[in-house]
Backbone bond lengths (Angstrom), bond angles and torsions (degrees), N, CA, C in turn:
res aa  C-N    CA-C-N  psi(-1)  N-CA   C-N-CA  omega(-1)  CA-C   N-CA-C  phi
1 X - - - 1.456 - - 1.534 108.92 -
2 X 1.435 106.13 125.97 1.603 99.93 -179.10 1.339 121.33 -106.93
3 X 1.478 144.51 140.60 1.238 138.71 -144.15 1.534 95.68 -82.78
4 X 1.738 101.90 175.49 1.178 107.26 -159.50 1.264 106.81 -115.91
5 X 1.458 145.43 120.26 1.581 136.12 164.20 1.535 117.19 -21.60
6 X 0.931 138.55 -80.19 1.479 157.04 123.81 1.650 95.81 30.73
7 X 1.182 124.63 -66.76 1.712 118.89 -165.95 1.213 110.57 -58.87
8 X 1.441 140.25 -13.65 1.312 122.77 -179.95 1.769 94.07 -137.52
9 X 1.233 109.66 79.93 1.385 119.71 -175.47 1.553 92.67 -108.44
10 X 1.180 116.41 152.47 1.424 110.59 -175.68 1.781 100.48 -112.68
11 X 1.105 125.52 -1.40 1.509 127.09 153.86 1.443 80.89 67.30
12 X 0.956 119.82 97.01 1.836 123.24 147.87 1.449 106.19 69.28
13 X 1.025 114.19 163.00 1.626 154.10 -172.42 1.752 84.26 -65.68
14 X 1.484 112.45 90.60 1.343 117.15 146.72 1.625 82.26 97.15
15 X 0.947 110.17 29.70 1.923 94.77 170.46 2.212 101.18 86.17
16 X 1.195 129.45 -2.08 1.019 131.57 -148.13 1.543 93.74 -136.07
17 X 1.386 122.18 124.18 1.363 115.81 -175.23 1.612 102.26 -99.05
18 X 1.328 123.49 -20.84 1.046 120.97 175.38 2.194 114.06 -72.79
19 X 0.956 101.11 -2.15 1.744 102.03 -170.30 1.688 87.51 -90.71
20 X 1.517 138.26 -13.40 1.151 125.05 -157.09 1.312 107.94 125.17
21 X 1.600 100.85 -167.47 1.802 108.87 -179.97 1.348 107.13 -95.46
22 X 1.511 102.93 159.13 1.720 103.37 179.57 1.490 95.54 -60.60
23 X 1.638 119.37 -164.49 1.348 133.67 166.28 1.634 110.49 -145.94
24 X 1.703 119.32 64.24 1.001 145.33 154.71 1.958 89.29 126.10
25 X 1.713 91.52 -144.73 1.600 89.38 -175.08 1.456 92.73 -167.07
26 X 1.794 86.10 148.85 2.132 98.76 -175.76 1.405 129.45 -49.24
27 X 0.965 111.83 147.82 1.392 105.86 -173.96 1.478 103.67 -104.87
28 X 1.399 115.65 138.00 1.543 113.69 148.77 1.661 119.99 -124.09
29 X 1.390 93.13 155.42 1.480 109.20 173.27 1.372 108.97 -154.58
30 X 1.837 97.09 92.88 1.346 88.02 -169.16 1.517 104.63 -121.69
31 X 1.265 116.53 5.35 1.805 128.25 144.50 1.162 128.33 -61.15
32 X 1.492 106.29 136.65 1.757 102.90 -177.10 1.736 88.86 -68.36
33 X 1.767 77.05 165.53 1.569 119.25 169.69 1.424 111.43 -46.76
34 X 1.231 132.81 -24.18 1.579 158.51 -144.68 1.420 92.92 -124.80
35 X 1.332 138.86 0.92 1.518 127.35 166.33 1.250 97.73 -43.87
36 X 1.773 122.63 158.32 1.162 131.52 165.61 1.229 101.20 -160.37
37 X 1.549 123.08 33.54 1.766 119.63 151.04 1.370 117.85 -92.56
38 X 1.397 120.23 -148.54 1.600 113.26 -168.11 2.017 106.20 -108.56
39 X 1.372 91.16 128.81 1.669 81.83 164.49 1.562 110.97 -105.19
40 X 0.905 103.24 176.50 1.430 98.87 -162.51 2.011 98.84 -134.81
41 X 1.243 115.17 99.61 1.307 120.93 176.05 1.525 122.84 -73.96
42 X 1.148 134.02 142.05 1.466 149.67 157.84 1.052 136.28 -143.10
43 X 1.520 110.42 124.04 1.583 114.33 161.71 1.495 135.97 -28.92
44 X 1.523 133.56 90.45 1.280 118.33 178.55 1.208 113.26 -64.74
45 X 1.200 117.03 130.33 1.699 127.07 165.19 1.691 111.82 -80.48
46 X 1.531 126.79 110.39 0.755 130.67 169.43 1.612 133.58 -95.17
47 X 1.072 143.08 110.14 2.023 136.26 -164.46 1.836 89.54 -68.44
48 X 1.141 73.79 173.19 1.740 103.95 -175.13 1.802 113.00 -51.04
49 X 1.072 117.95 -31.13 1.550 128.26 175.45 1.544 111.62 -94.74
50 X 1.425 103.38 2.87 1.834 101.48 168.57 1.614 112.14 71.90
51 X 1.249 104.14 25.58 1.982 105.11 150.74 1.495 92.40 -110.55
52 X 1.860 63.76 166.86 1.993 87.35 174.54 1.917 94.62 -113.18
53 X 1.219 103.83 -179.23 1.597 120.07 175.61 1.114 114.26 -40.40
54 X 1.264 143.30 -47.52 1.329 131.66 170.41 1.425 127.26 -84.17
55 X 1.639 105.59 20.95 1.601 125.89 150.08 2.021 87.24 90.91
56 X 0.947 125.81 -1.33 1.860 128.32 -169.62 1.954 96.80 -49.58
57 X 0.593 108.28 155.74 2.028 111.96 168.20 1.624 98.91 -101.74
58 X 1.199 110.75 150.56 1.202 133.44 -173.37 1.111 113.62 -160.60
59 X 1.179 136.13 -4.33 1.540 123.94 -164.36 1.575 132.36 43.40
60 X 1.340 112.05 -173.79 1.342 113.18 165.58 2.004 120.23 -91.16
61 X 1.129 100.20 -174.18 1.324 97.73 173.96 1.762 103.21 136.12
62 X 1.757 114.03 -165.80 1.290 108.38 168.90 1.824 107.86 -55.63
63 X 1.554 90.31 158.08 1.974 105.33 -179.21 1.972 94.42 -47.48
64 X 1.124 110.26 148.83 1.365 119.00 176.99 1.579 87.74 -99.57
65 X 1.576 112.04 150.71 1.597 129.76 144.29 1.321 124.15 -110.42
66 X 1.373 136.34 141.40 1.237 120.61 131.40 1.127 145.90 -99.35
67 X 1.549 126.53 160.81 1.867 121.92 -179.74 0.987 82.88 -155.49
68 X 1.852 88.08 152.63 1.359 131.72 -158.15 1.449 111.87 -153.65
69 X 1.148 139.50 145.19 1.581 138.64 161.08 1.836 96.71 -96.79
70 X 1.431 95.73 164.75 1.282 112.40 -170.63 1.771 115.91 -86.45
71 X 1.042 112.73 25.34 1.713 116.69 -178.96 1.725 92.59 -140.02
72 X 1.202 119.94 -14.18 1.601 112.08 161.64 2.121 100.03 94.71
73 X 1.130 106.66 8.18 1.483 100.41 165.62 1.563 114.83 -92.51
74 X 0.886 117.06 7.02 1.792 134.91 156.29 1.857 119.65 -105.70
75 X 1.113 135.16 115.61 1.279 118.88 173.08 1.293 89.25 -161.58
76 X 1.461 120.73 112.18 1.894 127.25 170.74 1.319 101.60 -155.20
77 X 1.371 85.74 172.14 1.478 108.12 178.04 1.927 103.04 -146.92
78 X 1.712 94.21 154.83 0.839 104.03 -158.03 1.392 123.03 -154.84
79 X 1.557 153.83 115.30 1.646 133.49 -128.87 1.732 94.94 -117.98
80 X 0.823 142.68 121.71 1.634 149.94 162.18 1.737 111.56 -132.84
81 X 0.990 89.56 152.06 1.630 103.68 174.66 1.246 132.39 -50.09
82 X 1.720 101.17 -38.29 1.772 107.04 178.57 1.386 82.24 -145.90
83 X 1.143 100.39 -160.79 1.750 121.90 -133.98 1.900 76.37 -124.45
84 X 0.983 130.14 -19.22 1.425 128.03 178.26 1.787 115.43 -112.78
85 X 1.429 96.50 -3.01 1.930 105.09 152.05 1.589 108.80 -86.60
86 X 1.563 106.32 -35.85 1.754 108.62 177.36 1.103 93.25 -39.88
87 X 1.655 108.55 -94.26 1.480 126.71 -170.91 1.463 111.60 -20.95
88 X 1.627 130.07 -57.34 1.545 95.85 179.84 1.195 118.48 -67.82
89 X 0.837 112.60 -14.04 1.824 110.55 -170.22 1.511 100.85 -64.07
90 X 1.205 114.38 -65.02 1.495 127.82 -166.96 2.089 104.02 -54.22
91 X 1.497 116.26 -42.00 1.701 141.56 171.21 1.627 95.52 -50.63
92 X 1.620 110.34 -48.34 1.426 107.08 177.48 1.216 127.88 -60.90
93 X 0.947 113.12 -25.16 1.855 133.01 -176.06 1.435 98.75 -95.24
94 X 1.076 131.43 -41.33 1.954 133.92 -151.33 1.323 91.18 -145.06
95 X 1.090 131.03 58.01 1.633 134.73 173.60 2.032 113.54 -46.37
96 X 1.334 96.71 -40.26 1.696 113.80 171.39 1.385 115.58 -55.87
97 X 1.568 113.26 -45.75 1.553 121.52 -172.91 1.167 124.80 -50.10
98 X 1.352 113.44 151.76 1.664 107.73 169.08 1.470 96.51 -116.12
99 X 1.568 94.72 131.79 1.604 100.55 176.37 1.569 120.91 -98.65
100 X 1.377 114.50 142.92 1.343 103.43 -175.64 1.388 107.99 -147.91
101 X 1.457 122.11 161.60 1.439 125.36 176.37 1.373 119.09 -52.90
């Protein structure tokens, strides 16, 4: 089962969807360095004003990714050029992990 974007949505500007849009979203890392289950990487798709689907702000810049493990003690994001700069980045942090789509 692979985790879901959606579970750590921060619903609006301060937790409040009515104040506006968030302006990115929390990070956790609450697995050791020594994880060695699967994270699971993805391309955020961002529209022309720099949210993604759950309306979050992000701006422009390099393509954003996120990864996550499947029990939710992983959830980040992270901006690289390709989808194989993600991956080291994420290898740098969780060198053990196996990353996957």
């Amino acid at each position: 089962m692979s985790p879901s974007y959606k579970d750590n949505d921060p619903g609006g500007w301060c937790g409040d969807p009515g104040r506006g849009a968030a302006m990115g979203r929390g990070t956790i890392t609450d697995a050791e360095d020594s994880f060695s289950g699967k994270i699971f990487l993805r391309k955020v798709r961002l529209d022309s004003g720099g949210y993604d689907s759950n309306g979050t702000y992000f701006g422009w810049g390099s393509p954003l990714y996120w990864y996550a493990n499947e029990d939710g003690t992983i959830d980040c994001m992270t901006r690289a050029d390709s989808r194989a700069e993600a991956r080291e980045i994420v290898l740098a942090q969780y060198p053990m992990a196996k990353v996957r789509r």
